[in-house]
VOKOL-725383 format. One line per 3 residues: number of its first residue (from 1); for each residue x, y, z of C-alpha. Coordinates in steps of 0.02 Angstrom, whole numbers, plus 50000, padded with zeros to 5 digits. Example, Ala and Ser with C-alpha at 12.3 -4.5 7.8 and 13.67 -1.06 7.14 Angstrom:
! VOKOL-725383
1) 50615:49775:50390  50684:49947:50357
***
This chain:
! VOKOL-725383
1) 50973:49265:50302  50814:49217:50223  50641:49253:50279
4) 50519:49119:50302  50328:49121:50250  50297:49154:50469
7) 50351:49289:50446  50290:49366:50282  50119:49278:50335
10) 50130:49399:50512  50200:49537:50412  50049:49533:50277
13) 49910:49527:50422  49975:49678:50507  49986:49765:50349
16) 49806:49717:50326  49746:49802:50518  49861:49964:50492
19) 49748:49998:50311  49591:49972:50447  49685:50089:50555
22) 49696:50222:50454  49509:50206:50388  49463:50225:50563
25) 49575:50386:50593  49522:50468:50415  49326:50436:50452
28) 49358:50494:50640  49467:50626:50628  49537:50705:50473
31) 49459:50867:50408  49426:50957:50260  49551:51086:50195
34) 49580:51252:50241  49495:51370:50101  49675:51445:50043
37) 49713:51241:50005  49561:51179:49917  49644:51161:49738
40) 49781:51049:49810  49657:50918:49880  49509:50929:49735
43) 49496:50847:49555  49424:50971:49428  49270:50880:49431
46) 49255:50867:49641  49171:50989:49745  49184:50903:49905
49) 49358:50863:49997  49357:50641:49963  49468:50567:50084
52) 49517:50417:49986  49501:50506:49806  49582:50656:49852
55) 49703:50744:49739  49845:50770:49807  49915:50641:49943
58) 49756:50571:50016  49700:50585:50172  49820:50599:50283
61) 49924:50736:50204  49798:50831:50288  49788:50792:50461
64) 49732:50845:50632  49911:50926:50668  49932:51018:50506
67) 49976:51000:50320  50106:50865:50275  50127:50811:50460
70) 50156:50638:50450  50183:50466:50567  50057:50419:50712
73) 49961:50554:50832  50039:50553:50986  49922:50524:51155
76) 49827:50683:51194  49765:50735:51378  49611:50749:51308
79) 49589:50589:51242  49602:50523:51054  49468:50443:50939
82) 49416:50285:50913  49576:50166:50827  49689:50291:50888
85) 49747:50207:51048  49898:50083:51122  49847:49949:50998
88) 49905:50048:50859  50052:50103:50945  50103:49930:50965
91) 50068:49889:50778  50179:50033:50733  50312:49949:50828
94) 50305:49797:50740  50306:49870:50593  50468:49956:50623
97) 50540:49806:50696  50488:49705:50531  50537:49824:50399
100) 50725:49809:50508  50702:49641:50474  50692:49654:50285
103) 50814:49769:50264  50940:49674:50367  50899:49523:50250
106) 50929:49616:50116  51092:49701:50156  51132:49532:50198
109) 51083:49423:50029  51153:49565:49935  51330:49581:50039
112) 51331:49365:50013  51303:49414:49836  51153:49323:49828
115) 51038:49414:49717  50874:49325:49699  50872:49297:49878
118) 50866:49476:49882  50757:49521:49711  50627:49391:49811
121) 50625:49482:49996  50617:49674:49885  50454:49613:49770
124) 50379:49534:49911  50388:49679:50034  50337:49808:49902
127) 50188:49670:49823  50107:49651:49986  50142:49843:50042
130) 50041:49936:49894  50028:49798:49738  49847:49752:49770
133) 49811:49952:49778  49881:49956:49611  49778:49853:49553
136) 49632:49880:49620  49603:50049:49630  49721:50135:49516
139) 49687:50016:49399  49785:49948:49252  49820:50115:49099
142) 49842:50037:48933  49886:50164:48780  49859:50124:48616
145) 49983:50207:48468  49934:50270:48299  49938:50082:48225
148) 49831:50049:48371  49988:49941:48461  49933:49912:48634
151) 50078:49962:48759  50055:49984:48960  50032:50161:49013
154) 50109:50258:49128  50063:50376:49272  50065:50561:49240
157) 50187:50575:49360  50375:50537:49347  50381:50375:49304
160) 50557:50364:49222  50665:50197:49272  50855:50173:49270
163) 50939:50088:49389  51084:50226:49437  50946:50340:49540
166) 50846:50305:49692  50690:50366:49591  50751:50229:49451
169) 50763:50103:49558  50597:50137:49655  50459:50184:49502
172) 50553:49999:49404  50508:49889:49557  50325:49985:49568
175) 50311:49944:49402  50382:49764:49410  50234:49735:49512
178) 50107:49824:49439  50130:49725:49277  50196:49569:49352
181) 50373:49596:49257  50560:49554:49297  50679:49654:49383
184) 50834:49651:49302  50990:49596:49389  51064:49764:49382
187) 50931:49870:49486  50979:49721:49632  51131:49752:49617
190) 51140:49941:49627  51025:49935:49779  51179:49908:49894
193) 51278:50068:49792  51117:50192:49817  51081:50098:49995
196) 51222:50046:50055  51172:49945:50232  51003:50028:50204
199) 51064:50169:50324  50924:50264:50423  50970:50403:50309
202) 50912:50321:50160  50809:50212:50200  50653:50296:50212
205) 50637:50350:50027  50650:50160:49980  50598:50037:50119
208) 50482:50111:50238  50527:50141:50417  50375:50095:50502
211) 50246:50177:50447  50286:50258:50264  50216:50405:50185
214) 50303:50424:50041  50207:50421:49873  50216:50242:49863
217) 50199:50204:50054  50051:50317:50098  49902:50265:49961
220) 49938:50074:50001  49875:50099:50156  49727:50231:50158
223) 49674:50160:49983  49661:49985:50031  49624:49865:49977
226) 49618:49739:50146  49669:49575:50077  49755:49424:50147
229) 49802:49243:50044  49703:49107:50055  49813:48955:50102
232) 49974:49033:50167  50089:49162:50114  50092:49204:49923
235) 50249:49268:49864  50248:49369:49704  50336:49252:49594
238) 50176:49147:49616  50064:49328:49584  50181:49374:49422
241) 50152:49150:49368  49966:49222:49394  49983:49373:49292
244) 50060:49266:49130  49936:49138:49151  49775:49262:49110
247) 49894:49372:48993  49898:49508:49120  49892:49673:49096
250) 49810:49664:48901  49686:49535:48973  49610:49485:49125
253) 49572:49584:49282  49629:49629:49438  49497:49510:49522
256) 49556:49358:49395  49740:49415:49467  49691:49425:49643
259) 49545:49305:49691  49601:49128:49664  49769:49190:49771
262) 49695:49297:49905  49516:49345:50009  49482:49519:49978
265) 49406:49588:50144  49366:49752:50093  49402:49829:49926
268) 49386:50026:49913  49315:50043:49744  49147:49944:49809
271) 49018:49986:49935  48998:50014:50090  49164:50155:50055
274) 49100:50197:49848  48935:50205:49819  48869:50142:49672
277) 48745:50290:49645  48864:50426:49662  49045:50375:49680
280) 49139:50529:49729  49004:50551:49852  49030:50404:49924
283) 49233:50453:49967  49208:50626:50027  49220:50649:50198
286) 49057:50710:50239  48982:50546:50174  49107:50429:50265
289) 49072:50526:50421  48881:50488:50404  48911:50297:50360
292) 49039:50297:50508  48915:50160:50612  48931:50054:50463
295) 49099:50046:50410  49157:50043:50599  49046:49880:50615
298) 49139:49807:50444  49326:49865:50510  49285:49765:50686
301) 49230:49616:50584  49366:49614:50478  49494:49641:50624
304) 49415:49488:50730  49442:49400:50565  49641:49435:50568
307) 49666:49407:50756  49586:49229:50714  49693:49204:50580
310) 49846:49265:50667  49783:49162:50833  49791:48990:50723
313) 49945:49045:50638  50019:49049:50826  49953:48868:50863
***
């Protein structure tokens, strides 16, 4: 079983309205710490709770019903905010039906023994899920040695790769796509040992179940950025034939990666979500909440924009 670019095309467009989604629900709903949890959601330098520049799980590991609680607010006699409604229940339930799909693909290419079937359908799902975040608002980390060697750095967090753990096998295909690199035969082919059938037990600390929000699941989506490719579905080989092409990650940038392949709708790191005159201000909550007019106005646009794209995608 292979996917075709239908699907990845509807797959990458509902990716794109969940991000809007959850901008709505963080600008209409979450809150600020409690007091007691301040230092767990604050840089050193922050005084003021950021939603999307938040230390410690973004957003929504805060939430209306508590720390940590995760997946999407159920219907409420009272009524729920704006975005929070049957359209994004529905959108939830395509997602879970399409991650099924990709995992049953998998499972499949790698049972056939048919490993770059499956290396493709694992670097596509985890490129379009949270490798434009990478790159555009983490940003590329280069260190530089003693002899002033350039290498690529690496988060502060456990970044270690081998292919015999599920954290191995996770942080090498982040990385593959953060730095447009291969992924060695032998993390494939231990996916099926650590996975085996992608079982609902395992599955959600690798491929998401719906909605993820695991470390690598979560800040794709609340972090943006909304993107979608410009004439049809890009798979990442073409992204990684990109990457070589400007030299990527010691030159270039993520717009000279992204632009010629994809229209960026909405990119966090710009206004109207930073502003140029005071960054953090510009994510804190507070400040989102008094722009909320604007951005709503921006997310509507941009989700007209995707229905018309998905509407002549249909015909």
């Amino acid at each position: 079983m292979k996917l075709n670019n239908s699907f990845w095309r509807h797959f990458e467009l509902d990716l794109q309205e969940i991000k809007l989604a959850y901008l709505n629900w963080a600008i209409g709903y979450a809150r600020g710490p409690k007091p007691e949890h301040r230092h767990l959601f604050l840089w050193d330098h922050q005084e003021d709770f950021c939603i999307i520049n938040s230390r410690y799980g973004r957003s929504f590991s805060i939430s209306p019903f508590g720390i940590g609680v995760r997946g999407v607010p159920r219907i409420k006699l009272k009524g729920i905010p704006r975005g929070m409604d049957e359209i994004d229940i529905a959108l939830k339930a395509r997602l879970t039906e399409n991650t099924r799909c990709i995992r049953a693909a998998i499972a499949s290419a790698l049972e056939t023994g048919n490993l770059d079937n499956a290396r493709q359908m694992v670097l596509n799902f985890f490129w379009l899920k949270l490798g434009a975040h990478e790159l555009l608002f983490d940003r590329m980390q280069l260190e530089y040695g003693e002899r002033g060697k350039v290498r690529k750095g690496r988060w502060g967090l456990d970044e270690s790769e081998g292919s015999h753990t599920l954290t191995g096998l996770r942080n090498r295909i982040v990385n593959t796509v953060r730095f447009g690199e291969t992924l060695e035969n032998e993390y494939i082919q231990n996916l099926n040992k650590k996975l085996p059938g992608f079982s609902k037990g395992t599955l959600s600390t690798f491929l998401s179940s719906a909605l993820s929000w695991n470390r690598y699941g979560l800040c794709a989506f609340d972090c943006g950025p909304v993107i979608w490719s410009k004439r049809g579905v890009v798979h990442f080989n073409q992204v990684k034939q990109r990457m070589n092409q400007i030299g990527w990650p010691y030159h270039g940038s993520p717009s000279q990666v992204l632009r010629p392949l994809y229209k960026i709708a909405l990119n966090y790191r710009r206004p109207p979500i930073r502003l140029r005159c005071d960054p953090d201000e510009g994510y804190s909550w507070k400040s989102l909440r008094r722009r909320a007019c604007q951005i709503y106005e921006i997310i509507d646009n941009i989700l007209n924009e995707i229905n018309r794209i998905r509407k002549e995608e249909i015909g």
